[in-house]
ZASEMAR-165838 format. One record per residue (C-alpha): y, z, x; residue in one letter. Coordinates in steps of 0.25 Angstrom, whole numbers, padded with zeros to 4 digits, always signed. Each point is the difference from the previous one (the first is absolute). Layout:
YZXA ...
***
This chain:
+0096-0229+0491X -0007+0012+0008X -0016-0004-0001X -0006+0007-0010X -0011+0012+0003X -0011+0001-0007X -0003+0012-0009X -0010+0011+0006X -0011+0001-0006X -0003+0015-0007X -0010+0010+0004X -0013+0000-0006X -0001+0012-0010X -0012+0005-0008X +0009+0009-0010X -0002-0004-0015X +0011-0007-0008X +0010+0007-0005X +0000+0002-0014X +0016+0005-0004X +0007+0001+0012X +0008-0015+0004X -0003-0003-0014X +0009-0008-0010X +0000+0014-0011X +0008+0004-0008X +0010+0010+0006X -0001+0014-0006X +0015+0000-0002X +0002-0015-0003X -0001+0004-0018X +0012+0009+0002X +0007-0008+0007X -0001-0014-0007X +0004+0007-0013X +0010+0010+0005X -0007+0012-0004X -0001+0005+0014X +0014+0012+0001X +0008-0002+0013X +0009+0012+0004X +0010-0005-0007X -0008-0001-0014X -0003+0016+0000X +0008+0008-0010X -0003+0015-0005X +0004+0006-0011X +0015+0009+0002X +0002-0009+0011X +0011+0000+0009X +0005-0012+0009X +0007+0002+0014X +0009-0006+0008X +0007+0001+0015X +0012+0000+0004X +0002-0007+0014X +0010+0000+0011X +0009-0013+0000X +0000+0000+0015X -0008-0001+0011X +0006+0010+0011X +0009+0012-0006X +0000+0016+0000X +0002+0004-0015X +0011+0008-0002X -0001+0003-0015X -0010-0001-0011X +0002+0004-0013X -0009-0002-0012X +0005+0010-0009X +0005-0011-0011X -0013-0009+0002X -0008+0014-0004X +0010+0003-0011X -0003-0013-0006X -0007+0002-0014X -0016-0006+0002X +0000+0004+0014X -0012+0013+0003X +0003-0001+0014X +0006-0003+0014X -0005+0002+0013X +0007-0002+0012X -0003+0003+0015X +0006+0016-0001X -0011+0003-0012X -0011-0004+0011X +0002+0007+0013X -0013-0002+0005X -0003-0015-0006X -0003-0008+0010X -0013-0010+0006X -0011+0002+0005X +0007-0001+0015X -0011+0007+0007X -0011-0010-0004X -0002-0011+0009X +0007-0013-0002X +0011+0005-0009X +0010+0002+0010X -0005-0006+0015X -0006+0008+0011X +0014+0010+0001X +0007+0008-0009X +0014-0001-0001X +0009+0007-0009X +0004-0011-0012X -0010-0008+0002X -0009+0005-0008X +0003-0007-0013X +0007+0011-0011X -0005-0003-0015X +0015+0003-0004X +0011-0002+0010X +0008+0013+0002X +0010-0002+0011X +0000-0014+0006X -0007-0014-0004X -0005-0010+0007X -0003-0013-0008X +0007-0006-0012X -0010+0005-0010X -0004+0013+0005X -0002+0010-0012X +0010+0011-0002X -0005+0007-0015X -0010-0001-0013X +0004-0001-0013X -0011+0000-0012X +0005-0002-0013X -0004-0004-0014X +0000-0015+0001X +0003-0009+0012X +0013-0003-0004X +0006+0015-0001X -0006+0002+0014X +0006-0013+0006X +0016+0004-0008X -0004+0014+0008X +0000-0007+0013X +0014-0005-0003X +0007+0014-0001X -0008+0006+0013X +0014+0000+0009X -0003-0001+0016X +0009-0002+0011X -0005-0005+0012X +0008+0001+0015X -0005-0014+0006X -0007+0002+0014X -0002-0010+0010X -0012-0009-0002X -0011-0008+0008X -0007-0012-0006X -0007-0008+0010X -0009+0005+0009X +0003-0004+0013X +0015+0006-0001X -0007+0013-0005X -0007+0001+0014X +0013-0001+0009X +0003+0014+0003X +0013+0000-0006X -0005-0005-0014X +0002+0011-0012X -0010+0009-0001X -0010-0001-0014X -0008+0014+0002X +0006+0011+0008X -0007+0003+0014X -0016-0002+0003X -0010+0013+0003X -0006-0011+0009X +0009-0006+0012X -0012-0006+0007X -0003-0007-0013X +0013-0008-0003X +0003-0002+0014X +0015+0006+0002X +0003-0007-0016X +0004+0006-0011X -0006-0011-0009X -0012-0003+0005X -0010+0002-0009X -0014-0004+0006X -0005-0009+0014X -0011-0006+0002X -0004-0005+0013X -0013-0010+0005X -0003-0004+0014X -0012-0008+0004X -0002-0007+0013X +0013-0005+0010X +0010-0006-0008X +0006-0003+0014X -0012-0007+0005X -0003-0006-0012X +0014-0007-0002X -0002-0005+0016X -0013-0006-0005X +0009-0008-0011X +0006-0015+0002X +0011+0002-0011X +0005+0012-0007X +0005-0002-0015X +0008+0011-0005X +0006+0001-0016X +0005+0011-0009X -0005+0000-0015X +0007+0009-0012X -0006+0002-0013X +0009+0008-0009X +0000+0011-0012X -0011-0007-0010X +0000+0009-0014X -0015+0002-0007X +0006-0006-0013X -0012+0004-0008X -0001-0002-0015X +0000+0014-0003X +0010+0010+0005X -0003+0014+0004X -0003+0009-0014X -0007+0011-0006X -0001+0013-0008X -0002+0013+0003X -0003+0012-0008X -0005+0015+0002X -0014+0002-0007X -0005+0012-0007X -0005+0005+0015X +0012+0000+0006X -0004-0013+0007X +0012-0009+0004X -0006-0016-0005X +0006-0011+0005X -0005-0015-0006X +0007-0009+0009X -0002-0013+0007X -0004+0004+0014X -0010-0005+0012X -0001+0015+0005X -0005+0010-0009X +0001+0009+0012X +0014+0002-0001X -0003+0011-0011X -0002+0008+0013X +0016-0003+0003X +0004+0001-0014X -0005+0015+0001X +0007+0002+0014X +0013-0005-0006X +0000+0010-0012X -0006+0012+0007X -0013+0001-0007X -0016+0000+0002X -0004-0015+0002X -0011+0004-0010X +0012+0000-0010X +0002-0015+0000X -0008-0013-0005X +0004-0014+0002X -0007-0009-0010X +0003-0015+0005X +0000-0012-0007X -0001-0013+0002X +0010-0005+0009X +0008-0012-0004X +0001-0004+0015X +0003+0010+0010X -0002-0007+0014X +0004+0012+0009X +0013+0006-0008X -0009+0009-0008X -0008+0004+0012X +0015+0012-0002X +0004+0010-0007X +0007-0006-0011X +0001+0007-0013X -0010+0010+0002X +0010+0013+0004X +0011-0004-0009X -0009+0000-0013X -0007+0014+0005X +0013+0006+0002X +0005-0003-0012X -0012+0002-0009X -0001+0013+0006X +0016+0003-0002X -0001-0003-0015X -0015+0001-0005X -0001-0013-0006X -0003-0015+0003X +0007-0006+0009X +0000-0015+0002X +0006-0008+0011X +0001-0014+0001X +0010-0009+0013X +0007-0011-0006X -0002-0012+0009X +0013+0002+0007X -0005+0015+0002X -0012-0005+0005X +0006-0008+0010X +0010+0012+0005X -0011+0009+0001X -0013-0006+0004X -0005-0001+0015X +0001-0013+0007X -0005-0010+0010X +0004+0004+0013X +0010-0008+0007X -0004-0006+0014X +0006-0006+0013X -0013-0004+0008X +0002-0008+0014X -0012-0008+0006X +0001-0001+0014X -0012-0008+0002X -0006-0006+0015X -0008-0014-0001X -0009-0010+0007X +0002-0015-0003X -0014+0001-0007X +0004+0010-0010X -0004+0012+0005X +0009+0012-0003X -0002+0008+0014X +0011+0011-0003X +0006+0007-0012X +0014+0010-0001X +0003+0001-0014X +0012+0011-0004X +0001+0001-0015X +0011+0010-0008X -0001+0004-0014X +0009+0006-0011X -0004+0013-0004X +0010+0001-0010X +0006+0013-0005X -0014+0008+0001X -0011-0001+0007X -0013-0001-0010X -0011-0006+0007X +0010-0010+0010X -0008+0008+0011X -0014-0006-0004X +0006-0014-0005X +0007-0001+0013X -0014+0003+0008X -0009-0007-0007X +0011-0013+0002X +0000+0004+0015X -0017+0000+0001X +0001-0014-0007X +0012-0005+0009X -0007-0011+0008X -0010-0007-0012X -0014-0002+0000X +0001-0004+0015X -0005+0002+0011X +0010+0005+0011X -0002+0008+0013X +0013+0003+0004X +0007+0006-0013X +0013+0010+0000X +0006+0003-0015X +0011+0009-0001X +0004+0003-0016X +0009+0010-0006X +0007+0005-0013X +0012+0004-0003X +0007+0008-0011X +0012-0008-0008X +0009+0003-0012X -0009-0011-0007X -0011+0002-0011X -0013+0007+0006X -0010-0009+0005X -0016+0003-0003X -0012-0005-0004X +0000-0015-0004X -0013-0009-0002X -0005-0002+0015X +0006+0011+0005X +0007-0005+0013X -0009-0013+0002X +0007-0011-0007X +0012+0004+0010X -0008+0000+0010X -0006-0013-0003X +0011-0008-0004X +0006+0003+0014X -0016-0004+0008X -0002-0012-0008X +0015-0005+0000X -0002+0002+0015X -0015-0008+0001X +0011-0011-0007X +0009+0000+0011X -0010+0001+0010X -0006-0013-0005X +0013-0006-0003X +0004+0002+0015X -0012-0004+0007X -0002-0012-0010X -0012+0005-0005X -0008+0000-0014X +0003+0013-0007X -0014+0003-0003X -0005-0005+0014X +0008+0012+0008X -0006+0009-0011X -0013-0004+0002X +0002+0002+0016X +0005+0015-0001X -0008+0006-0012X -0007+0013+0000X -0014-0001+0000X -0013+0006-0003X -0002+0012+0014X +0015-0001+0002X +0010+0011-0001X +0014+0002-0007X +0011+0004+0006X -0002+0013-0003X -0011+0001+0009X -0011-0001-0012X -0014-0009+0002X +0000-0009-0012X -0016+0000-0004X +0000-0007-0013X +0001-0014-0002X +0013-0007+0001X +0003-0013-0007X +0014-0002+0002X -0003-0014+0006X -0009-0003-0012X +0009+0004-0010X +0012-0007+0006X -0007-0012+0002X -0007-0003-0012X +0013+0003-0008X +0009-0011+0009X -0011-0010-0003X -0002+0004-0016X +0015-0005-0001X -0005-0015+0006X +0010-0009+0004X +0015+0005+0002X +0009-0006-0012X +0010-0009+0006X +0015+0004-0004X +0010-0010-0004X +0014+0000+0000X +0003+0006-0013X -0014+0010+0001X -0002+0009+0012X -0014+0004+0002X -0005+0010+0008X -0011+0009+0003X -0005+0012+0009X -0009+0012+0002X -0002+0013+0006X -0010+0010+0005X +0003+0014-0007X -0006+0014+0010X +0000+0013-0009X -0004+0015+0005X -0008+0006-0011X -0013+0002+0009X +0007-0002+0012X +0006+0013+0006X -0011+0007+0004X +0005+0015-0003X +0006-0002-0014X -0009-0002-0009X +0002-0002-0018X -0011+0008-0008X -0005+0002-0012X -0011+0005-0010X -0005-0002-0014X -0007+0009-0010X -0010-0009-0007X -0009+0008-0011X -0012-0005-0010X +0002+0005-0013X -0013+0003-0009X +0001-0014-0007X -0001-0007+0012X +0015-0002+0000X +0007+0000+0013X +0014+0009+0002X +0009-0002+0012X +0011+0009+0006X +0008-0007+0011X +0016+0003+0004X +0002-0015+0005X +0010-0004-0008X +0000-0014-0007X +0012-0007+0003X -0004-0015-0006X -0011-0003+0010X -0010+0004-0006X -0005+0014+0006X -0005+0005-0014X -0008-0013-0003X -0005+0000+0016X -0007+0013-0001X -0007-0002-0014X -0006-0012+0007X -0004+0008+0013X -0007+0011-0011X -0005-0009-0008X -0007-0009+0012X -0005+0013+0006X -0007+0006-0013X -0004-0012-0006X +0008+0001-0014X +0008-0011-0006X +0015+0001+0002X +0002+0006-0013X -0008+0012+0001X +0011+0004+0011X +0012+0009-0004X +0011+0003+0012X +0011+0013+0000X +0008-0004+0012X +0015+0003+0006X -0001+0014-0009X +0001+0011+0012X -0007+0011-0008X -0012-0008+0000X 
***
């Protein structure tokens, strides 16, 4: 057992107790939820309601050769049916950043309805809106397509040979995707001599770690409803993360962003997935195209075709040792699965490359990462965004470190991490405190003494350090801004787009008010995730 470090005293501070916030109170939104009252996407209903579904390719690489949806439109209870032809200019928001990667590329900007080719099992190819779910799903059974199958790339590194079949057609970029066609982002870190450094090494230890597709699988599936008010205004009351796609909602349809409102709900679990457009554009368009309600809701086996994913990695560690421990080199190469668009795979993929080597300390450091376009579902935000990745491959590495030089786990650890005044790979000073050594320590001894195993019961036990970004790239920064308003009474009114998606935002900020105006908890009411507001 490590010897065990004794906990740092805190700083002296002269500020007076808090009164609400870090307090066990009862959470504004907990009534709601404990009775059920509280209306999910999926509970909303409107009066002269229609209910939508879409109709999606059966195959992951193909050029459609027909469409017809003549009988699913002459189907009696179906108002309308919208494919691709009806929306010539319905497509993303591909000129925002992150959407699509640092270089246009003619496909890869992800279609709201396919029109000539598609490129995932799953991909949406037209809209029906009926009178009741079951009309609209027996309409999906008479659209008629034919589909000329294509070839197809579904692992990542095939998709980088040169002679792998392309996803998108060429890129307005060369210098970007380095002579491949899908190549969707590079990132690139070098600090110190990794030549030098693996000299300076008595052992080198190389492994290669892959971490596949992991699907959100969150209670709630992607839902909402959208309507057109009295002002023209396209509403949308989904379960969303990002209010702000209203302004790619308005793009898609051709229209002023001022002429559309997301109201968000309370997200039954989003991690990541609902970070994307999901049903936003599909409700708009089909509230527009019929002047009613519209509600959407993706079975769970919708859900899974259609939602983002966690991005597939290949990462090898190449990592330079003394016999005490000390990490004195690092070359890390990591390759990850874009999937069929790219979404925010450029951003994932670089803030897993500035996280590559662990809170460690490393002079000589070279990672070399990339993404590739596939045939497979898209790939986008998922909770961690590109750290867990990046740290199952670090810390599985510290364990092989250790195992070779016969070495406690926590002991090669303790050697090699960052510190208070010492920099990250990326180059940045780290000028807070860092307790990674704390943290790790104290947990191994709260678990005492290992279990022993038997012969019929295994027992085991580990731990790991975890290095995430948020904070930690200097030049991109998160934002964010509140409205907070007295009324005459004394009541307190706040306006906020963060969206709550089960972690308690909402309750978060009414505590913050409340502590800074000295009013009770209940004096506070929050309008949040409304993009109006």
């Amino acid at each position: 057992m490590t010897d065990r470090i004794q906990p740092k005293p805190l700083p002296p501070t002269n500020l007076p107790p808090l009164k609400q916030v870090g307090k066990p109170l009862r959470r504004v939104d907990a009534l709601g939820k404990a009775v059920g009252a509280t209306v999910y996407a999926g509970d909303f209903s409107m009066p002269n309601m229609l209910h939508a579904k879409v109709f999606r390719s059966p195959a992951p690489s193909a050029r459609i050769a027909r469409l017809d949806v003549s009988k699913a439109r002459a189907l009696p209870g179906v108002v309308c049916v919208l494919t691709g032809a009806d929306l010539p200019n319905a497509r993303l928001a591909t000129d925002l950043p992150g959407q699509t990667g640092r270089a246009q590329r003619k496909g890869s900007d992800a279609p709201v309805l396919a029109t000539d080719v598609v490129r995932f099992h799953g991909e949406p190819i037209a809209l029906v809106a009926a009178e009741t779910p079951a009309i609209a799903e027996a309409a999906l059974e008479l659209i008629e397509l034919e589909l000329e199958k294509l070839p197809g790339v579904f692992d990542p590194v095939e998709a980088l040979l040169p002679d792998a079949p392309k996803v998108y057609g060429e890129s307005a970029d060369h210098n970007v995707v380095a002579g491949n066609h899908n190549v969707v982002a590079r990132w690139t870190i070098r600090k110190g001599n990794l030549e030098r450094g693996m000299t300076e090494a008595d052992l080198v230890v190389e492994n290669t770690y892959r971490m596949p597709f992991v699907e959100h699988a969150y209670m709630e599936p992607e839902a909402g409803v959208g309507w057109v008010d009295e002002q023209g205004v396209i509403n949308l009351r989904i379960c969303t993360q990002v209010i702000e796609h209203f302004r790619t909602v308005a793009k898609a349809l051709g229209i002023p962003q001022n002429r559309v409102r997301v109201q968000g709900t309370m997200v039954g679990g989003g991690f990541g997935s609902k970070e994307d457009v999901t049903v936003e554009i599909y409700l708009a368009l089909l509230a527009r195209a019929t002047g009613r309600p519209v509600k959407l809701v993706y079975t769970r086996e919708e859900s899974f075709l259609a939602s983002a994913k966690r991005h597939p990695f290949t990462i090898t560690h190449r990592t330079g040792v003394k016999r005490t421990g000390r990490i004195t080199a690092s070359e890390i190469k990591m390759t990850a699965d874009s999937g069929a668009y790219p979404y925010l795979t450029p951003y994932v993929l670089l803030y897993a490359t500035g996280m590559a080597a662990g809170p460690y300390k490393i002079d000589h450091v070279h990672v070399d990462s990339v993404a590739a376009a596939t045939n497979q579902p898209f790939t986008s935000a998922f909770r961690g965004f590109g750290g867990p990745q990046a740290a199952f491959a670090y810390e599985s590495q510290m364990d092989e470190i250790a195992r070779v030089l016969m070495m406690d786990p926590l002991e090669v650890r303790r050697i090699n991490y960052l510190k208070t005044g010492g920099t990250t790979v990326t180059g940045q000073a780290v000028r807070s405190a860092v307790w990674s050594e704390e943290c790790a320590t104290r947990a191994i001894a709260a678990l005492g003494e290992p279990t022993p195993s038997t012969e019929t019961r295994k027992v085991g036990r580990g731990f790991a350090n975890y290095f995430q970004s948020y904070g930690r790239i200097t030049w991109f920064h998160d934002t964010s801004r509140a409205w907070v308003g007295m009324e005459m009474d004394g009541t307190v009114v706040i306006r906020c787009g963060v969206p709550d998606i089960g972690a308690g935002q909402s309750n978060s900020l009414c505590q913050i008010a409340a502590e800074v105006l000295g009013v009770p908890l209940e004096r506070v009411t929050i309008y949040a995730t409304d993009s109006a507001v």
